[in-house]
C-alpha positions as CSV (number, residue, x, y, z in Angstrom):
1,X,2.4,7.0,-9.4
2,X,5.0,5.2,-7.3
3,X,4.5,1.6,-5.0
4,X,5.2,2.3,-1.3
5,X,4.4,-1.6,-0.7
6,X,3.2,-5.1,-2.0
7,X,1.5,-7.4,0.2
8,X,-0.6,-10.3,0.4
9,X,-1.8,-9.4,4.1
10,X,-5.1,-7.5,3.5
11,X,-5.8,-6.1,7.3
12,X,-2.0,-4.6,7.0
13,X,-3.1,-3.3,3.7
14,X,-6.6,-1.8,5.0
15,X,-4.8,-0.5,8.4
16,X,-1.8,1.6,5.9
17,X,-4.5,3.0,3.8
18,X,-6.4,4.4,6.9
19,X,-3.2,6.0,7.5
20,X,-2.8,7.2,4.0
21,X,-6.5,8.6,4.3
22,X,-6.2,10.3,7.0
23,X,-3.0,12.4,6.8
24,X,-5.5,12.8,3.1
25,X,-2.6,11.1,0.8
26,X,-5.0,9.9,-2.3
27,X,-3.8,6.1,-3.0
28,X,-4.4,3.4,-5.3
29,X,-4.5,-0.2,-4.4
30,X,-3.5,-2.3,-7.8
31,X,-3.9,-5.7,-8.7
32,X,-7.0,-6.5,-6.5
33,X,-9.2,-7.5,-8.4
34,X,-5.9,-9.8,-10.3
35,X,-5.7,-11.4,-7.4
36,X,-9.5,-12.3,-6.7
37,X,-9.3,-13.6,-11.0
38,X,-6.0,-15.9,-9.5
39,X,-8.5,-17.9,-7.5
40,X,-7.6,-15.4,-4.3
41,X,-4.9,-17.7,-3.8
42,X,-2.8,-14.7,-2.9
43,X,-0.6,-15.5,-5.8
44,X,-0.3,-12.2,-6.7
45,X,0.2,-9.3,-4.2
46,X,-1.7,-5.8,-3.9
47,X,0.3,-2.5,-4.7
48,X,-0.3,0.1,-2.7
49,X,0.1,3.2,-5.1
50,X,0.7,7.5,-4.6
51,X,1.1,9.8,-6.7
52,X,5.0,10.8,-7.0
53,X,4.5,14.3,-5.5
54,X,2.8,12.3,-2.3
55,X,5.4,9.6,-1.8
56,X,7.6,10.7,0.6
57,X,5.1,12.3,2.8
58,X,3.6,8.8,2.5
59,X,6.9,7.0,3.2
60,X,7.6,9.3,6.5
61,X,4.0,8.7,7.8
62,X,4.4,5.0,7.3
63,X,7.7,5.0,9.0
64,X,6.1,6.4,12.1
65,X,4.0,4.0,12.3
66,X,6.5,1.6,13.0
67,X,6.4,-0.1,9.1
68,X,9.3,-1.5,8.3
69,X,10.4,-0.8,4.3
70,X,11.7,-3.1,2.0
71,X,14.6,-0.7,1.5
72,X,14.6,0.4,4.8
């Protein structure tokens, strides 16, 4: 599995799996339930997760939507 993304900001999060779901990319948020044990202090930030034959079909769709990459 590779991360496309971390983030704290959980409508940004729920709107790129959406995405994900429906161009049918399975994903993998990690660290969710981490965060909620932190105090959901958003301490720790989520991991949005596909599988390596997935990621840059993922990457392009996410681009198109006008997200911005951290190695963008």
């Amino acid at each position: 599995m590779r991360e496309l993304l971390r983030t704290n900001d959980l409508v940004k999060l729920s709107w790129l799996q959406a995405l994900l779901t429906d161009a049918q990319i399975p994903h993998l948020v990690f660290d969710a339930h981490a965060s909620v044990l932190e105090g959901s202090a958003l301490a720790i930030r989520r991991r949005l997760m596909v599988e390596d034959v997935d990621f840059a079909r993922a990457r392009r769709i996410m681009r198109e939507s006008g997200e911005v990459l951290d190695d963008d």
